[in-house]
C-alpha positions in Angstrom: -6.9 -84.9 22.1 -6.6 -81.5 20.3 -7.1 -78.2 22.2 -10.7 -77.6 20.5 -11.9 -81.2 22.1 -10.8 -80.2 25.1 -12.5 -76.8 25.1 -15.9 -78.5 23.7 -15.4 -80.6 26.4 -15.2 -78.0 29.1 -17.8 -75.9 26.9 -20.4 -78.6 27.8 -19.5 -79.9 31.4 -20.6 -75.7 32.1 -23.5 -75.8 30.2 -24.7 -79.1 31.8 -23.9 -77.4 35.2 -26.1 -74.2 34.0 -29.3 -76.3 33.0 -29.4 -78.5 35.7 -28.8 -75.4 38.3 -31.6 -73.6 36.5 -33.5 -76.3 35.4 -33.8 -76.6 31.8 -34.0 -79.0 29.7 -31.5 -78.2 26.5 -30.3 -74.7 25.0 -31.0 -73.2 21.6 -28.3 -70.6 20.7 -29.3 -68.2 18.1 -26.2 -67.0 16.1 -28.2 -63.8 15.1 -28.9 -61.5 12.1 -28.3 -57.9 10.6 -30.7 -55.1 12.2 -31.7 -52.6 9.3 -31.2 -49.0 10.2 -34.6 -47.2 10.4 -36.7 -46.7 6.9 -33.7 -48.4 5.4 -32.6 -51.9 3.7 -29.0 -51.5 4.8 -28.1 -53.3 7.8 -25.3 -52.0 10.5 -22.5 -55.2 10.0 -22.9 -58.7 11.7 -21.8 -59.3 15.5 -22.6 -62.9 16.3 -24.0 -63.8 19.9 -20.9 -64.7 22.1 -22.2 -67.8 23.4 -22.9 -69.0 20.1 -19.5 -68.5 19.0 -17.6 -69.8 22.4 -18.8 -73.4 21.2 -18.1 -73.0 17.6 -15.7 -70.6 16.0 -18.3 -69.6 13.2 -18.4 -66.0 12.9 -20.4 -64.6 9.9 -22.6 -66.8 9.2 -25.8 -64.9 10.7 -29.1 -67.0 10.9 -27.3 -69.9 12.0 -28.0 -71.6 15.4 -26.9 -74.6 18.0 -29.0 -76.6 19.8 -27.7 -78.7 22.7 -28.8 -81.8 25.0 -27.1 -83.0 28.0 -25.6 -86.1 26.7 -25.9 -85.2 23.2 -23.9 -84.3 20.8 -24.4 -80.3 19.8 -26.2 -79.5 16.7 -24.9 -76.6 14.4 -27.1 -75.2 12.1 -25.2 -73.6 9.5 -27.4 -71.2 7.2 -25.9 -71.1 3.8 -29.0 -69.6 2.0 -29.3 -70.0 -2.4 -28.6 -66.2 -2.7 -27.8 -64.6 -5.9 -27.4 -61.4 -4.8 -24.8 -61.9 -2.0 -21.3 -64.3 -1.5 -22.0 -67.2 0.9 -19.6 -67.0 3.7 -17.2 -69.8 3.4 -16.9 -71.7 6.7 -13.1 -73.2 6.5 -12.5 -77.2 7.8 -11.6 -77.5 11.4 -11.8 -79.8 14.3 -15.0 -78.2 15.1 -16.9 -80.5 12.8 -15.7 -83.7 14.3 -17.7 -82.3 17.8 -20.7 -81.7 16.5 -23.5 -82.5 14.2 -23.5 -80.2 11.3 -26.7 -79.4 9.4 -26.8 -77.0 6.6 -29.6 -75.2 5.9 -30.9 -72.8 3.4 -34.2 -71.9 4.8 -34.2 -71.1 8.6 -37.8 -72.3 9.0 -36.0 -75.4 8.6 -34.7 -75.7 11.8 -38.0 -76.0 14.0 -38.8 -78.9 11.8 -36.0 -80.0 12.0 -35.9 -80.2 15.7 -39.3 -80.7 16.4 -40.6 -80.7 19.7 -36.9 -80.5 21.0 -37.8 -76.9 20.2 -40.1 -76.1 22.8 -38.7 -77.6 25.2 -35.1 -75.5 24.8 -34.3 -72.4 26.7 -33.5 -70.0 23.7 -30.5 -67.4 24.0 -30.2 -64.6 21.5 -31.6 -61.8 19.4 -34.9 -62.6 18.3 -36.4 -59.5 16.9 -37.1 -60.9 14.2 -39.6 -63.3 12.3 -40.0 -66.3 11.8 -37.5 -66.3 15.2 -39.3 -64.1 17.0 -42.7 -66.1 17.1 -40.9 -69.5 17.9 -42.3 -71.4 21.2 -39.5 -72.0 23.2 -39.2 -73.1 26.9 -37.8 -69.6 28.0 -36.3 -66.5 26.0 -32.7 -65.8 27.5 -33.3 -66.7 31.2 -31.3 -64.6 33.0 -30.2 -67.3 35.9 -29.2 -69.2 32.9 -26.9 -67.0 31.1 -25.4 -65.6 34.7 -24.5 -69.2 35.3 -22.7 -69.5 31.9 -20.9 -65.6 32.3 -19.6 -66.2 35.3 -17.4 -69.4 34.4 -16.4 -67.7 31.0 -14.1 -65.7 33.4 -11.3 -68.4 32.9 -10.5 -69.4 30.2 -9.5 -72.8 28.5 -6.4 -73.5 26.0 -7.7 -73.4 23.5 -9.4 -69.8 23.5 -5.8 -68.2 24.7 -4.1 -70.0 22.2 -6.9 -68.1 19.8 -6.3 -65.0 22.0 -2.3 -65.3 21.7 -3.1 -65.3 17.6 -5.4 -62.4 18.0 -2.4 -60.6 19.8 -0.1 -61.1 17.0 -2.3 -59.9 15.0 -2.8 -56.6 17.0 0.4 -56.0 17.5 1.7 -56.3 13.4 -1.3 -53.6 13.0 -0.1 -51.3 15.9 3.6 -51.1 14.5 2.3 -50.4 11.0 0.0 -47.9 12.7 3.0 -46.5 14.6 5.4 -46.2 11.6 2.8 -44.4 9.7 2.2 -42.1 12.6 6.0 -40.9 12.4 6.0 -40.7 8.4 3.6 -38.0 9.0 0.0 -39.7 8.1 -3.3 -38.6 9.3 -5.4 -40.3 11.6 -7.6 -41.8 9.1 -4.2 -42.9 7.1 -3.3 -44.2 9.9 -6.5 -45.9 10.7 -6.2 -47.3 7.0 -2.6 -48.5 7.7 -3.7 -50.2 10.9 -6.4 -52.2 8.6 -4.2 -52.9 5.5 -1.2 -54.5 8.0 -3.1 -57.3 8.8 -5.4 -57.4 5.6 -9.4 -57.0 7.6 -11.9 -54.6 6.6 -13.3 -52.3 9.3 -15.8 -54.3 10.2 -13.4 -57.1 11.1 -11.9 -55.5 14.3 -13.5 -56.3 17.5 -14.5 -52.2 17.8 -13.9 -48.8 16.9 -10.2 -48.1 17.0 -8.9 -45.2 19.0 -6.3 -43.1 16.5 -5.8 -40.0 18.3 -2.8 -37.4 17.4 -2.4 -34.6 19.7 -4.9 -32.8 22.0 -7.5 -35.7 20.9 -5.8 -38.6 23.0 -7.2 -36.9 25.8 -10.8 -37.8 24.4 -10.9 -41.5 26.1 -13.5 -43.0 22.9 -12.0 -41.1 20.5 -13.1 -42.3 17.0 -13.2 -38.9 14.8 -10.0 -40.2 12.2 -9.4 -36.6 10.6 -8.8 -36.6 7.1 -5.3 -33.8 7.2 -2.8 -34.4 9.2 -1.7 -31.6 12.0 1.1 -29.2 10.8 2.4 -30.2 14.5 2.1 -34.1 14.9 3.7 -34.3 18.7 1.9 -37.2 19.7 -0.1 -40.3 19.2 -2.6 -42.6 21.0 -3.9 -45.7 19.7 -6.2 -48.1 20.9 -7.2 -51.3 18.7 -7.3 -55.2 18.6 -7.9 -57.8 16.6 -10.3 -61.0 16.0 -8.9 -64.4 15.8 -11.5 -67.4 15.7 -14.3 -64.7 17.4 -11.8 -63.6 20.3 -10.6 -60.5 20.9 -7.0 -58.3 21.5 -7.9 -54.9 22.5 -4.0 -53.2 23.0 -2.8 -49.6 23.7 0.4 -47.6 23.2 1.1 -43.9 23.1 3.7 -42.0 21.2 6.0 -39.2 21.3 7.5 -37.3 18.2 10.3 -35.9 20.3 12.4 -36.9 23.1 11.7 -35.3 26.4 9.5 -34.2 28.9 6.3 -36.0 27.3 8.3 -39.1 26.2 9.4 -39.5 29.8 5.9 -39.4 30.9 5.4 -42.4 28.8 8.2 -44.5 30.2 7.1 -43.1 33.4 3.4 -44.9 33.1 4.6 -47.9 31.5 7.0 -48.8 34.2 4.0 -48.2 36.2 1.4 -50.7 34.1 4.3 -53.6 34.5 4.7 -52.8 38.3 1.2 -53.3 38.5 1.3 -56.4 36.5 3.8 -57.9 38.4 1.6 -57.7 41.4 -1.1 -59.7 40.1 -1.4 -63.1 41.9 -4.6 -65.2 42.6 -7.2 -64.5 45.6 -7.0 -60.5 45.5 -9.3 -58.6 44.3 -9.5 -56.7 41.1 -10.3 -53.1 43.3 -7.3 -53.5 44.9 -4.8 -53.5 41.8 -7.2 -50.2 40.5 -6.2 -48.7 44.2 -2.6 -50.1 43.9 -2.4 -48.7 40.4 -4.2 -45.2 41.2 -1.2 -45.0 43.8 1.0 -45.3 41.2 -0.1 -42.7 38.8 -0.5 -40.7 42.0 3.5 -40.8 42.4 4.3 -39.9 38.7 1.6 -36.6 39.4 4.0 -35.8 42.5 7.2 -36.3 40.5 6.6 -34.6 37.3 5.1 -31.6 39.0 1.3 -32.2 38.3 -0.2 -31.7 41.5 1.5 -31.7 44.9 1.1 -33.8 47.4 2.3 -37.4 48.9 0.6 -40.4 46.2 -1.5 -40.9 49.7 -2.8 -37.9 50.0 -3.3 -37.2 45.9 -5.5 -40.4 45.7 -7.5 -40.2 48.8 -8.2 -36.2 47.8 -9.3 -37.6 44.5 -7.0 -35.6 42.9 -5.8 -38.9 40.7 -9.2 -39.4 39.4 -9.2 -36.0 37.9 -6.3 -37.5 35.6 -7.3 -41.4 35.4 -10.8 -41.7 35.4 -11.5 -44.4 33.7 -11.5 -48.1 35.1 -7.8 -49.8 35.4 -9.6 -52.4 32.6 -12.2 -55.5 31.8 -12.3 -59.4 30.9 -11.5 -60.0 27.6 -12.0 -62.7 25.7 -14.6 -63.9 23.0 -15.7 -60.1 24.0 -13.7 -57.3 24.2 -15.6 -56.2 27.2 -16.2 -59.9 28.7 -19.5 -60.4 31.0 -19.1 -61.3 33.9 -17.4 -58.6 35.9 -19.9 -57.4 38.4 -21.1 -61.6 39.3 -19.9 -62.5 42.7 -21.2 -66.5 42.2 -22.7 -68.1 39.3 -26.1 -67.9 41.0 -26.2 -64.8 39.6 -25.7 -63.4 42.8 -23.5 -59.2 41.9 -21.1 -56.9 43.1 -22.5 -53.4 43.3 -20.6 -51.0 41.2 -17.8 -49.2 43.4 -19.2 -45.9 44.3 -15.4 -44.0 44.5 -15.0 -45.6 40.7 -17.9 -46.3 38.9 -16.5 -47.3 36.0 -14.5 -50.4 36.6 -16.0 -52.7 34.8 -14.1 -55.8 37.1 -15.1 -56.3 40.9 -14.4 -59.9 41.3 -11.2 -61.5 42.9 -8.4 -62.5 40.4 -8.2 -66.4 39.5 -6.2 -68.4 37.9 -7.1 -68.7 33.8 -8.9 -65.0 34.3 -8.2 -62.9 31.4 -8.1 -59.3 31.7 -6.4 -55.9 30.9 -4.7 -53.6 32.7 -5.2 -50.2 31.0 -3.8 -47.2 33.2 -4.3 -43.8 31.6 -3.1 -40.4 32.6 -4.9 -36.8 30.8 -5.4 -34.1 30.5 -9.5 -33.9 30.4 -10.8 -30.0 31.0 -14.3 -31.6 32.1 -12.5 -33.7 35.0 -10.0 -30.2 36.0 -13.2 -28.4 36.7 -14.1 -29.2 39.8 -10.6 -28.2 41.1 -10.4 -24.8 39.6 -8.2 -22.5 41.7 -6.9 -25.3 43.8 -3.1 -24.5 44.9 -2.0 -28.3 44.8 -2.6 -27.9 41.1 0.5 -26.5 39.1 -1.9 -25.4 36.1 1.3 -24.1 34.1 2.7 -27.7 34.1 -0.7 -28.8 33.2 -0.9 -26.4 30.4 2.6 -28.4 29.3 0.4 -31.8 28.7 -2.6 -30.5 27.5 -1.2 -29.9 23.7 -0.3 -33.9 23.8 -4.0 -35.1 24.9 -2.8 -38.1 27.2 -0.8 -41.6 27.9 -2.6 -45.2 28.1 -0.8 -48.1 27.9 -3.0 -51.8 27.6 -1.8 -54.8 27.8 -4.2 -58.2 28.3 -2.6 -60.6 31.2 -3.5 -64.4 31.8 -3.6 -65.4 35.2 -0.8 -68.1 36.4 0.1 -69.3 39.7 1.9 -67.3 41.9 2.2 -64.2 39.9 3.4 -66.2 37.1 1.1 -64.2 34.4 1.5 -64.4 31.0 1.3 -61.1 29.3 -0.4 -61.8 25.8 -0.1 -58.4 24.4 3.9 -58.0 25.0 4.5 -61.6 24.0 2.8 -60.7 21.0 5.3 -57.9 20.2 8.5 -59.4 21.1 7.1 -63.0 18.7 7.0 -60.3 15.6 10.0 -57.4 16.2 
C-alpha cells in the first residue's frame, strides 16, 4: 500500500469516529471560493479549507467539494468551469484518484443534483457566503463538536503528510539560502523577498504567508512584512521568516544573520544552542508549557551572560524580566496549516485549555505526543513597547541594550516531529543539511 492509501485510510477511520461521536450522518466539505474586496471584482487569492485538502491534495481548484459516507467511498467534486476568460487549474495524476470517486464538474449547481437527498442529510464544513452554497439545506453548517473532534486528532500526523512536510522543508530551506546569499550581496528586503520567491520558482501567493524579511532595527517588529524598496547604507543584520507549500502543507522556518563577526553574531550562536537544547528535551507525556518555561529559562541565562539584565535565569524569568525580550509563544502545530488547530483542545470532545494567563500567546497547551508536529521558535529583542514598563529599573544595563537595538532581534524556527524517547526528527535542519 502507498503512503497516500494509508493516510486516506486513517483520514476516514477519524472521520467515522467524528460523525458517530456527534451524530451525523455523512460530511460535505466545501473546498471554498475567492472573496471580492469591497465595491470591487478583484478577489484577495485562494486559501482552500484545510479539511478539504487533508483528504485530497487539491489546492486551487476553488468551488470544488467532497462528500463522504461511512462506508463509502469519498466523492470529489472537481470544478473545472468552461471559462474563457481564465486558465483552468491543472490537477496533476496521483494516487489520490484511485481512493476516491472523481466527478468533474463545470457548473456547481451540479453537485446538489448530483447528490440528491445525500445533501440534506450531510453536516457541511466550509465558507459558504456565497450563493448558490449559501442557500443549500444541509443537516448542520460547520458543527463545532464536529470539527473539534476532527482538530484534535490532526495533531499527529500520518506518513504520508511528513513526508509532504519533509518536501515542503526542502523547499524552504533552498529559498532561505538564496534569501541569505542575497542578504550579504547587499539586496533590499523586497530583493530579497523576490530572491526568496524566484529560488524555488512560486509566486507570492504560493507561500503558506507573509514572509518576515527584516534588515536591521526591523527584526525587532515580530510580523514584520514592510519589504523596503533601498537597501540600508548599513546592512548589519537580517531576520527572515518564511516557508513553503508542498501538496497543501506547510514549512514555516527562521534564521537570523549577522554581517560581521562579533558581539551580535555570538548572540546568535548563543540562542541557537539554546533552540537545540530545548529540542533535545522534547520527549512524549510533558506538556508543551513546560518546554516555553524550560526555554524562557534559557534565554533568561543568555540575558545574564551577555550583560542584558542582571540577575540568576530564576530570578529574570519569574520577575518577568524574560518576557520583556521573548514575548511571543515558544511556537504552534504545523501542518496542512501553518498555525495548526488544535492547540488549546484538551480531548476531542471539544473539551479546552484556557489560555495561560503569564503567556497568552502560546498558541500550544496540550501535552507532547508522539506524531505531533510543532515548532520551536525562541526569540530574543529588542521591542521599546515591552522595555516600557521597566524604565529606570537597575537590573537593566540600558547601554548594553542600546548595543542590540540597531540589529532589531534573533529567532531561530525550526519544525520537530515527535519520536519515541526524544528521538525527534528535526524537519527544518534535515532539510538544510539534504541541500548544502
Amino acid at each position: 500500500m502507498s503512503a497516500y492509501s494509508d493516510h486516506i485510510a486513517t483520514v476516514q477511520a477519524r472521520f467515522d469516529a467524528a460523525l458517530a461521536a456527534t451524530g451525523h450522518e455523512a460530511v460535505f466539505i466545501y473546498a471554498g471560493q475567492p472573496r471580492n474586496a469591497f465595491l470591487d471584482d478583484n478577489a484577495a487569492p485562494f486559501r482552500v479549507n484545510p479539511l478539504f485538502k487533508y483528504w485530497v491534495p487539491i489546492t486551487e481548484n476553488p468551488q470544488s467539494a467532497l462528500y463522504y459516507q461511512p462506508g463509502h467511498q469519498p466523492v470529489v467534486f472537481l470544478y473545472q468551469p468552461r471559462d474563457y476568460w481564465h486558465a483552468t487549474p491543472v490537477v496533476p495524476a496521483g494516487d489520490w484518484q484511485q481512493h476516491v470517486d472523481l466527478v468533474v464538474i463545470d457548473d456547481i449547481n451540479k453537485i446538489p443534483a448530483w447528490l440528491g437527498e445525500r445533501l440534506s442529510k450531510a453536516a457541511f464544513i466550509g465558507e459558504d457566503f456565497a450563493e448558490p452554497v449559501a442557500s443549500w439545506k444541509v443537516a448542520a453548517r460547520n458543527p463545532a463538536a464536529l470539527i473539534d473532534h476532527l482538530h484534535y486528532h490532526r495533531a499527529v500526523k500520518t506518513a504520508w503528510e511528513l513526508d509532504n512536510m519533509r518536501h515542503a522543508n526542502r523547499l524552504a530551506a533552498t529559498a532561505h539560502l538564496a534569501a541569505r546569499d542575497a542578504f550579504f550581496a547587499g539586496a533590499s528586503e523586497l530583493e530579497i523577498h523576490h530572491a526568496y520567491l524566484a529560488a524555488i520558482n512560486v509566486r507570492e501567493s504560493q507561500v503558506p504567508y507573509n514572509s518576515i524579511v527584516a534588515l536591521n532595527e526591523n527584526g525587532a517588529v515580530l510580523h514584520y512584512d514592510n519589504y523596503g524598496t533601498q537597501a540600508p547604507a548599513e546592512a548589519r543584520s537580517f531576520l527572515i521568516d518564511a516557508g513553503a507549500l508542498y501538496q497543501g502543507y506547510c514549512a514555516d522556518i527562521t534564521r537570523t544573520y549577522s554581517r560581521e563577526n562579533g558581539f551580535f553574531q555570538e548572540l546568535i550562536e548563543a540562542m541557537d544552542t539554546a533552540q537545540q537544547q530545548l529540542i533535545s528535551e522534547i520527549k512524549p507525556g510533558v506538556n508543551y508549557l513546560d518546554y516555553h518555561v524550560s526555554q524562557h529559562l534559557k534565554i533568561a541565562k543568555i540575558l545574564s551572560d551577555f550583560g542584558f539584565v542582571k540577575g540568576t535565569p530564576e530570578s529574570i524569568y519569574e520577575q518577568g524580566y524574560s518576557s520583556a525580550f521573548f514575548p511571543h509563544g515558544l511556537g504552534h502545530l504545523i501542518g496542512l496549516q501553518v498555525h495548526d488547530v488544535g492547540g488549546f483542545l484538551a480531548n476531542d470532545a471539544g473539551e479546552t485549555i484556557s489560555r495561560n494567563e503569564r503567556h497568552p500567546f502560546l498558541r500550544l497547551l496540550r501535552d507532547v505526543e508522539v506524531g505531533q508536529v510543532f515548532t520551536i521558535e525562541p526569540g530574543l529583542y529588542v521591542v521599546d513597547q515591552l522595555l516600557e514598563e521597566f524604565a529606570g529599573n537597575a537590573d537593566f544595563n540600558w547601554d548594553r541594550i542600546a548595543e542590540l537595538r540597531p540589529y532589531g532581534g534573533i529567532r531561530i524556527e525550526d519544525s520537530v516531529v515527535v519520536g519515541v524517547n526524544g528521538d525527534n526528527e528535526n524537519l527544518s535542519r534535515d532539510a538544510f543539511a539534504a541541500i548544502q
